[in-house]
N, C-alpha and C positions, 0 to 999 in steps of 0.2 A: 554524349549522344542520346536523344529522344526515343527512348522503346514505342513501337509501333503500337497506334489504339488496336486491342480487342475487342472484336464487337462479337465475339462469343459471347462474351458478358451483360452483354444488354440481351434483354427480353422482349419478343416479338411484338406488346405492344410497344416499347420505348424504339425501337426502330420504324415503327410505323407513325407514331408522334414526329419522328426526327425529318422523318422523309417529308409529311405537312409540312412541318415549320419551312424545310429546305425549299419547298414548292412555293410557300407562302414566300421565301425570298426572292427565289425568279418572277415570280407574278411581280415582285412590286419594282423588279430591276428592268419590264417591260419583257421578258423571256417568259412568255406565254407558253409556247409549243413547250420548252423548256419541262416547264410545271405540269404540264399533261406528262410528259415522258415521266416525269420523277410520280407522278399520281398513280400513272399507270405500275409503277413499282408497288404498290400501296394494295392496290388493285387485287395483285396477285397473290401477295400475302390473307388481305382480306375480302375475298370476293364476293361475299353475303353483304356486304357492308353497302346499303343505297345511297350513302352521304359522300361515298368514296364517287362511286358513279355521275353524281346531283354534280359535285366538285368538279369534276373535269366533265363535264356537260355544260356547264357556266362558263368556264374557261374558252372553253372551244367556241361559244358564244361572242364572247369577247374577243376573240380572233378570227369571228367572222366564217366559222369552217359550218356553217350550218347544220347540215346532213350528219355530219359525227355527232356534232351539240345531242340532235337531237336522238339519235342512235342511243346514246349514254343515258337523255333525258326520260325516255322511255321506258330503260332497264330500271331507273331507278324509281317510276313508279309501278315496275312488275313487282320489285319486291317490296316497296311498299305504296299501297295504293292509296292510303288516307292522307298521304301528303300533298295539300292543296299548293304549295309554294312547286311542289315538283309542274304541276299543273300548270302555276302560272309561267315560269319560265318554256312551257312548251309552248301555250296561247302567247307569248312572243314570237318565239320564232314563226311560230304559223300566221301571226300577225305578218310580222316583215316580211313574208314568203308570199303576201297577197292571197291566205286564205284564211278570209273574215269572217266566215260562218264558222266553221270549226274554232277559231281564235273565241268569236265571243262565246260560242257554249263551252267551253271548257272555263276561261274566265268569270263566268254567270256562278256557276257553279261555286269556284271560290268565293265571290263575293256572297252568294247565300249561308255557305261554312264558314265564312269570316268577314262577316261585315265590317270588322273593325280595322279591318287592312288599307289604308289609303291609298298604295298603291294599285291591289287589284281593282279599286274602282276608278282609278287614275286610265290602269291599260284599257276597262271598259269603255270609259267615256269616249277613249282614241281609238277604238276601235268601230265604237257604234258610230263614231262622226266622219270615218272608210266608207261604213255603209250607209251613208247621208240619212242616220238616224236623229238629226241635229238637237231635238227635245228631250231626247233621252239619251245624246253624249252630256248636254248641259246637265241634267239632272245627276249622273255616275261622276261628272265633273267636278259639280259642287258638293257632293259627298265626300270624296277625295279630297277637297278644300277644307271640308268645315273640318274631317277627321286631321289633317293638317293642316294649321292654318299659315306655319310657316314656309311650307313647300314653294320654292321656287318655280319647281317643273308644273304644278298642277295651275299654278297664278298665270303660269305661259302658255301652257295649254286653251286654258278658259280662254282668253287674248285672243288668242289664235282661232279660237272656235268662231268667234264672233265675226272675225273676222273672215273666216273662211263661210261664211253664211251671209257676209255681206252686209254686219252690221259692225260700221265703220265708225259711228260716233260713240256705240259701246265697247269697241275693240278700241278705241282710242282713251277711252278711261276706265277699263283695264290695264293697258300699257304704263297708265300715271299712276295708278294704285302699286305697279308693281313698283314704279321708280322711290315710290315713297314707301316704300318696305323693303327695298331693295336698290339704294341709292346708284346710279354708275353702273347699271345695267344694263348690256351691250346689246342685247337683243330688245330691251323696252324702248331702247333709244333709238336704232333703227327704225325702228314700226311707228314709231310719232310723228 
């Protein structure tokens, strides 16, 4: 017969490693809520912790509960506030939320503390082209490009940009550059 694990014997961080990892399995089994519930265990253990917070504020993104997302996103830039990524995932949500002034100054902000992020000038350029800023989503757009030149999402963006601006013979060889870096691409193919 199997004696029973003791988890006397582990130590408050190796139980708080285990609970992650545990969390990290339901997130990738599609048990989202799941993985907030086991975070929130995590939580209570370490509750100074903003990584613990950031974690299940992402999550909760990912499952669409907005208002918690950002509930959590918030705490975890009270206790740390030089975290620009915490920043960017709120100019998300506030992005999809339909509030594009707030979205782009908190965004702006990242990109001046970390220019070298291609993402936060990926979410600016989608955000200034909300605000039919079209010359300066291009420019946040193609910074996000040059900084990754492999990005799929920033090559579909630009595409789309032009196209949403009604420049259709550009948006149309966009779409081919993407085809050609990107061979059997379901969305390039569409838009041709």
């Amino acid at each position: 017969m199997r004696e029973a694990i003791s988890f006397d014997v582990l130590t408050s961080d190796q139980i708080v490693q285990a609970l992650i990892e545990m969390s990290t399995y339901q997130y990738k089994d599609g048990k989202i809520l799941e993985a907030v519930s086991t975070l929130l265990q995590v939580l209570k253990l370490e509750p100074k912790d903003y990584r613990h917070f950031v974690r299940i504020g992402v999550l909760l993104m990912k499952a669409d509960v907005r208002d918690r997302a950002l509930f959590f996103l918030n705490e975890a830039l009270r206790l740390n506030p030089a975290d620009n990524q915490i920043l960017y995932y709120i100019a998300r949500l506030l992005f999809v939320d339909g509030n594009l002034q707030h979205a782009s100054e908190l965004v702006q902000k990242c990109c001046r503390e970390n220019p070298e992020r291609d993402e936060y000038w990926s979410l600016l350029g989608v955000i200034l082209a909300g605000e039919k800023m079209i010359s300066e989503a291009y420019e946040c757009l193609r910074q996000a490009l040059n900084l990754n030149p492999t990005s799929l999402l920033h090559s579909l963006n630009i595409a789309g940009l032009y196209e949403l601006n009604g420049q259709k013979i550009d948006a149309g060889y966009a779409y081919e550059e993407i085809l050609r870096k990107f061979p059997g691409n379901e969305a390039a193919q569409r838009r041709l």
